[in-house]
Structure formats: C-alpha cells, structure tokens
C-alpha positions in Angstrom: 37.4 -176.1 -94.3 40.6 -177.3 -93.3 42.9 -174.8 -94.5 40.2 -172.5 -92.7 40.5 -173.3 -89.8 44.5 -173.5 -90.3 44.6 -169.7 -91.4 42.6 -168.8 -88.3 45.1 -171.0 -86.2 47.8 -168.6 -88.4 45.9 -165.3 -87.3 45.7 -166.6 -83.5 49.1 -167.6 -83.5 50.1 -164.1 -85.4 48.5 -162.1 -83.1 49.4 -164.3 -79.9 53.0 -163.3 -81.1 52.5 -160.0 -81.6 51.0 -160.0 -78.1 54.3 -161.4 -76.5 56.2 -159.6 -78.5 54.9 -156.0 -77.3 54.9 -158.1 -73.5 59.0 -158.3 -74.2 59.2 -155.0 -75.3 57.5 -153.9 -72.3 59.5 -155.9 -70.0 62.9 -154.9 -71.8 61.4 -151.2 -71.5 60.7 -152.2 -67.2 64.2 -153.6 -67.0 66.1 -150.4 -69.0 64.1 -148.5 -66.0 65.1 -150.2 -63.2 68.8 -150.8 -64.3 68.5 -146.8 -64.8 67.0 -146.3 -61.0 69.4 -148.9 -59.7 72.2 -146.6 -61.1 71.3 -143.5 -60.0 70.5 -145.0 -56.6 74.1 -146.5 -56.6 75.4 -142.6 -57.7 73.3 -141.4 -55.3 74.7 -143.6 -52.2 78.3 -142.7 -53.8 77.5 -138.8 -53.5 76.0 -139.4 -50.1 78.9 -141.2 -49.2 81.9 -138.8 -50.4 80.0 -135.9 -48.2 79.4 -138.0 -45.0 83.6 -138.7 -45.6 84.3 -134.5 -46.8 82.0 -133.9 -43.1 84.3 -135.8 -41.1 87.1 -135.1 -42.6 86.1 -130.9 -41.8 85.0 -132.3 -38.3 88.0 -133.4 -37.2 90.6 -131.0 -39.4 88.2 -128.1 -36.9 88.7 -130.3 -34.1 92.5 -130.2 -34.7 92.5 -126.4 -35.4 90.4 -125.7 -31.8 92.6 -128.1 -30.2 95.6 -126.0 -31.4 93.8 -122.8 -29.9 93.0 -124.1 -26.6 97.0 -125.1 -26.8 98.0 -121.8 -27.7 95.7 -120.1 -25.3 97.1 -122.4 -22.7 100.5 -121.7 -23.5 100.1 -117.9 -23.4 98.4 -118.9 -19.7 101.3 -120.1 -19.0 103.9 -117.3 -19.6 101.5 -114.6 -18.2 101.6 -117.2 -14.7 105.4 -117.4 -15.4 105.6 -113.7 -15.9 103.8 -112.7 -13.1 105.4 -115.4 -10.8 109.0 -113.9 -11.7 107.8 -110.0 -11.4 106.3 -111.0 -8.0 110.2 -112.7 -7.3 111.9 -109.7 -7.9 109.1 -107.3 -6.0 110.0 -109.6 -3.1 113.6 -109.5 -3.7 113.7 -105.0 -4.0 111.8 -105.2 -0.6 114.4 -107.8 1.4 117.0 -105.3 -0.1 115.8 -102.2 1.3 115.5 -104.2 4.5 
C-alpha cells in the first residue's frame, strides 16, 4: 500500500511538472513576444524619429530657399527704384538744359 500511494505521489508530482513545465514554456513564449513588440516599438519610434528630423530639416532648408527669393526679389526692387530714380535724374536734368 505504501509504495501505492508513493507511485501516485510519483504520477502527481510527474504531471504537476509537466504542468509547470508547459507554464515556462508559455511564459518564455509571452516574453520572446513582448521583447519582439518592444523592438519593433523601439524601431518604430526610431523611424518616426528620423522623419520628424528629415521634416525639419526640408522645413527650414525651404525656409532658407524662400528667404533667398524674397532677398532676390527685394534686390531686383531695388535696382528697378534705383533705375527709375536715376532716369527720372537725367529727365530732370535734359529739361534744366533746354531751359
């Protein structure tokens, strides 16, 4: 009777392993998940990252090249103003002459 009961204690004990033992594979197989999710989360963040800095970086090279324009476009202001300023000189000067 006593090595009975023992070799049930044995099958309890058996399957009770086997029972954690599929439990730790499980919770190895949970943890190979999330380190996989915590990855791609961390790759994800990376790629977000890299086009927020590629955005910016476009944002202010266009910013640059509009500044230029309204520079340039300024600039040509200017020369028509100075062109028109020295033509209306020498207009006035003709007509003091043929006074």
């Amino acid at each position: 009777m006593s090595s009975a009961v023992t070799l049930g204690k044995l099958r309890v004990i058996r399957k009770l392993i086997t029972i954690d033992s599929a439990f730790s594979e499980n919770a190895m197989q949970n943890v190979a998940v999330l380190e996989r999710e915590r990855e791609r989360e961390i790759e994800e963040r990376g790629e977000q990252e890299r086009d927020a800095r590629a955005r910016a970086l476009h944002s202010r090279s266009r910013a640059r090249e509009s500044a230029r324009e309204r520079d340039s476009e300024r600039a040509r202001a200017r020369e028509l103003r100075a062109k028109r300023a020295l033509a209306r000189r020498e207009r006035e000067r003709e007509r003091e002459r043929e006074k």
